[in-house]
C-alpha positions as CSV (number, residue, x, y, z in Angstrom):
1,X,4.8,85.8,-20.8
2,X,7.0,88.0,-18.5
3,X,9.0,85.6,-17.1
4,X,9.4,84.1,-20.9
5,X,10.7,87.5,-21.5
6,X,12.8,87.8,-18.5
7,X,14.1,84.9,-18.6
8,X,15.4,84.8,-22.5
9,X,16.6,88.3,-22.2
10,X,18.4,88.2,-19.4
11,X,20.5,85.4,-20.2
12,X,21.5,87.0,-23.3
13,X,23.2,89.9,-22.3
14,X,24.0,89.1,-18.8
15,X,28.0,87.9,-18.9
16,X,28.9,89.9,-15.7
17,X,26.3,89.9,-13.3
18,X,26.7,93.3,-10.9
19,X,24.5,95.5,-9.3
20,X,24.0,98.2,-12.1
21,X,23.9,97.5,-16.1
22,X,26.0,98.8,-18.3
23,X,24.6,101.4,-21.0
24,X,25.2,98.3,-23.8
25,X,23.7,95.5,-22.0
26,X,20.8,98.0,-21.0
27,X,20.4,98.8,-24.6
28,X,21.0,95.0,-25.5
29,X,17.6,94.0,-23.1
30,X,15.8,97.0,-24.0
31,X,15.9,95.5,-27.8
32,X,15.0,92.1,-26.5
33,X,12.0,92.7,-25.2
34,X,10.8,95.4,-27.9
35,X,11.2,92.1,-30.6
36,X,9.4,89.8,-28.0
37,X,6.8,92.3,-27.3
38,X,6.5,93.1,-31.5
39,X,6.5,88.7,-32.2
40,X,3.7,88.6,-29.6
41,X,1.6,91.1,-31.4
42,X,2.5,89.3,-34.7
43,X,1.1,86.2,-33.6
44,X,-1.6,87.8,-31.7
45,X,-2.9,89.5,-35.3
46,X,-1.9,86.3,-37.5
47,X,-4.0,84.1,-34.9
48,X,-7.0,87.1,-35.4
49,X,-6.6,87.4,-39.0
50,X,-6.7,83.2,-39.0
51,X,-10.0,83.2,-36.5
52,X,-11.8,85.7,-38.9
53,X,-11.2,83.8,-42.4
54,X,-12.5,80.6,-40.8
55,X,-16.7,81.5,-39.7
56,X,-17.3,78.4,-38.1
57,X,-14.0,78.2,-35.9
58,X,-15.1,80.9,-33.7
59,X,-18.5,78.9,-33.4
60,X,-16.9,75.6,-32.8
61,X,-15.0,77.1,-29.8
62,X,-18.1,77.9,-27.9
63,X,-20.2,74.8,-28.2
């Protein structure tokens, strides 16, 4: 998951690679990996909420 994140941010705001970011394109990756991080918790809870509404899926899993 980190070098998902990584990866997809990095090539979004990375036009002139140098050894220091700029305060915009620091912002710019900061943002992109808040929405990955907040996606990942959405599936996370969808695939709980999911899990819970369906008794014998849990069950099925460990047989």
């Amino acid at each position: 998951m980190v070098h998902q994140m990584t990866e997809l941010c990095w090539e979004k705001r990375t036009d002139k690679p140098g050894p220091k970011l700029d305060s915009w394109a620091e912002a710019c990756f900061v943002n992109c990996i808040e929405r990955f991080i907040d996606t990942s918790q959405f599936i996370l809870n969808r695939l709980e909420q999911t899990q819970k509404s369906k008794p014998g899926f849990s069950e099925s899993l460990s047989d």
